[in-house]
Every structure is written in C-alpha cells, then in structure tokens.
C-alpha positions in Angstrom: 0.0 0.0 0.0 1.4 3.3 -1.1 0.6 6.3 1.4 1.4 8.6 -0.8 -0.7 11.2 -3.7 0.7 13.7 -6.3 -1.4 16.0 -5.0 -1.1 15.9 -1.5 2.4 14.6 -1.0 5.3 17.0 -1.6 8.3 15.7 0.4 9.2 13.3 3.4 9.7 14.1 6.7 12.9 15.3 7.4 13.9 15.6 3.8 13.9 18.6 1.4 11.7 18.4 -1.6 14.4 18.1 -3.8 16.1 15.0 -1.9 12.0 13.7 -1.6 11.3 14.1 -5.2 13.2 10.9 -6.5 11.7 8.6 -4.7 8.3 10.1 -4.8 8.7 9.7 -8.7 9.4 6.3 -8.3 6.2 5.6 -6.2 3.8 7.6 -7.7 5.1 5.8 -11.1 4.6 2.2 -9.2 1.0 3.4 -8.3 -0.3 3.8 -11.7 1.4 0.8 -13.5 -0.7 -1.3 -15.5 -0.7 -4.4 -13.2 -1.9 -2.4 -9.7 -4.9 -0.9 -11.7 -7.9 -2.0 -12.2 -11.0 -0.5 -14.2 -14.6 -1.1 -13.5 -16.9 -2.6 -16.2 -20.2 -1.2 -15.0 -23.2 -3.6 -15.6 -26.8 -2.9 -13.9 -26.8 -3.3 -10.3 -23.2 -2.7 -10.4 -21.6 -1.4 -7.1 -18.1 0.7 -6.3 -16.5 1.4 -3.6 -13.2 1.7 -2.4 -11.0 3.6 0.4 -9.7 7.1 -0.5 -7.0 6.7 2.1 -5.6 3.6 0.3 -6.5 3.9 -3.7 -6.1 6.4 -5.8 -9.3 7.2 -8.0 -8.9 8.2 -11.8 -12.6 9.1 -13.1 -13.1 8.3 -16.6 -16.0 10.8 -18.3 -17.4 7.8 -19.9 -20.9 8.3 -18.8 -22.3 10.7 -21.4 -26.4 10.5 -21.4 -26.0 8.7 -17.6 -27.0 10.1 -14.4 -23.8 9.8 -12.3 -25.1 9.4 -9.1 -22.3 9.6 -6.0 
C-alpha cells in the first residue's frame, strides 16, 4: 500500500523536496502501473467502492447521457 498522492504529497519528513522528489517519482510511477490498476466494467446493479485513504481514483467521463449518481 502506497501512502502517498501527487497532489497531497510534496516531500518526506525530514527531507527537502528536492532530496524527496526521486523517490516520490518512483512511487507515484509504481502506483499507476498497469498491473496495480484495475478499471470497472459497469453492468446494472453494479456497485463501487473503495478507500480514498488507500486507492487512488482516476474518473473516466465515460458516462455521457447517464445520471452519475455519487
């Protein structure tokens, strides 16, 4: 589990941002490869939910004409 986002995480404690930035390249990288995503085929009755604390969501718009309902 990665506890860190791109939008919220700038450095690590203790370090500048420029001695941070390395290695939060390297996880934010590791967070969006191919084989630690996943994408939701939505079917009727279809469900989502996951922890913001622990995933990192990446809306698609792929809902034109549907009620998007949160």
């Amino acid at each position: 589990m990665l506890y860190v986002n791109p939008e919220f995480t700038t450095r690590f404690e203790g370090w500048t941002r420029r001695e941070s930035l390395p290695l939060l390249r390297h996880l934010f990288d590791t967070g969006t490869r191919p084989e630690f995503t996943t994408r939701l085929r939505w079917a009727p009755g279809s469900i989502a939910m996951w922890d913001n604390r622990q995933t990192w969501h990446f809306a698609v718009n792929d809902y034109q004409g549907q009620r998007r309902v949160i």
